[in-house]
Every structure is written in C-alpha cells, then in structure tokens.
N, C-alpha and C positions, 0 to 999 in steps of 0.2 A: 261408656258410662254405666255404671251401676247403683243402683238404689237398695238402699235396705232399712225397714222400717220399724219401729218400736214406739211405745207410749209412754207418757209418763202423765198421770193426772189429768189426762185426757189430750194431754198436749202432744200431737205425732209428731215425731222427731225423725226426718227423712237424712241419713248419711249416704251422701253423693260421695263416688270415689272413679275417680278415672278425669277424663275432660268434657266438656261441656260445649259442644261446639256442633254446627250445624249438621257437621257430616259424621259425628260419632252419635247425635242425639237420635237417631230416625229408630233406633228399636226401644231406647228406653227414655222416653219425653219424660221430663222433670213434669210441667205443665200438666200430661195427661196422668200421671199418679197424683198430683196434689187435685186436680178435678175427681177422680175417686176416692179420695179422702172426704171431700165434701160431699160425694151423694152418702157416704158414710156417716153425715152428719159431722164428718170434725173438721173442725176450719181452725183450730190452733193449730198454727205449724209453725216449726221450727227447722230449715236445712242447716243441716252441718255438712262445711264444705272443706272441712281438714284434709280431704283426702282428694280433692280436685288436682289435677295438675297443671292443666289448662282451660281456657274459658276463652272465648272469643264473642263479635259480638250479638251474633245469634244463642249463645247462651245467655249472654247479660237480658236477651231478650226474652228467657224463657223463666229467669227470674223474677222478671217485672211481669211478665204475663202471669203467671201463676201467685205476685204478691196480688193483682189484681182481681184476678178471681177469686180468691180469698174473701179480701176486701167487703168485696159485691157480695157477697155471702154474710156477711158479719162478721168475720174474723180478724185474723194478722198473722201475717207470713215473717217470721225474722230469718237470719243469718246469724251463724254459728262459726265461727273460726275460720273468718276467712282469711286466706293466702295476700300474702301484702302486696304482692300484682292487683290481686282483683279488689283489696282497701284501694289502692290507686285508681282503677278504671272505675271504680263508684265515686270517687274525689272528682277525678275530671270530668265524669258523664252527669255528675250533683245526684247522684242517685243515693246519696247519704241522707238526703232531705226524707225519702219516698223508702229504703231499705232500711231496717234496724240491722246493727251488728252486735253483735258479742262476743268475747274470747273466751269466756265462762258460761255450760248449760247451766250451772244452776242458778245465775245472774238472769238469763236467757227466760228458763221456767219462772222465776221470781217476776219475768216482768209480766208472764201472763197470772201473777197470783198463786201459781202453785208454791207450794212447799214439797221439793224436793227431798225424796225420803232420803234419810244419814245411813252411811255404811257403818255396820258395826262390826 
C-alpha cells in the first residue's frame, strides 16, 4: 500500500493505491498517517481509494479506526471512489451508516464547505 498526500482548503486528501490488507498494511498503516495528520492539526480528511485493488477485513478495519480517530478529534474522515467490491463490503458490514462515500472530490470537498478551486 501506498499513500500520497495533498491539500485542498485544508481538507488532506490521502490517495491509497495498492491493497489494504493486514499483511501489506505493516509498513504503511492508513490509521498511523491519518493520526499525523491530526497532531498536524487537520482532521478533514478525505481517502481516495480509486486505486485500491484489494481490501480485506483488517483494512475495512483501519478505515473505521482511523474514521474514528478523526471523529474524537472533531473532524470527518469520507471515502472517495471507492471500488464496487468494497461499496459492497460496506452494504453488508452497514458501514454505509458510519462511512461517507463519494464518486466526485469536489462533491467530496463541498461537503466539508470548501469550494473547490476551477480549472482554467
């Protein structure tokens, strides 16, 4: 798994790329970057997960850990595009209740208030 991170209006936009799984996660924990984000002061966050190709269920675990430390901070953690396997595994695990999604960042930023600057 690979992480790479950017800003937008204060909102970190974390792009996960690779699988998300207990035995690929041990060098780069989703959980331990979004807890640096927060001693950072930023608790908007957004993963975009276009580039996942697998997720199993200790990843689903490190997305609900990490929306919860958020949380406890004062923030919100959404999802970004994610892979229709893992729309599924958030239908049946009802983590649709407790995760936002979105197929659109700038739907995504809107719903934290930003205004998403226009390409010209």
């Amino acid at each position: 798994m690979n992480l790479e991170e950017r800003t937008i209006g204060g909102v970190a936009i974390v792009k996960v790329t690779g699988e998300i799984t207990l035995k690929k996660s041990r060098n780069a924990m989703l959980h331990e970057h979004v807890r640096g984000l927060i001693q950072q002061g930023r608790t908007n966050v957004i993963v975009d997960l276009a580039g996942v190709s697998y997720i199993d269920s200790a990843g689903l675990g490190e997305l609900v850990q990490s929306h919860s430390t958020v949380k406890n901070h004062g923030g919100a953690l959404k999802l970004l595009n994610p892979t229709s396997r893992l729309r599924e595994l958030l239908v049946l695990t009802r983590l649709t209740t407790v995760l936002r999604t979105y197929d659109d960042e700038v739907q995504a930023l809107e719903s934290f208030g930003i205004q998403p600057p226009t390409a010209q």
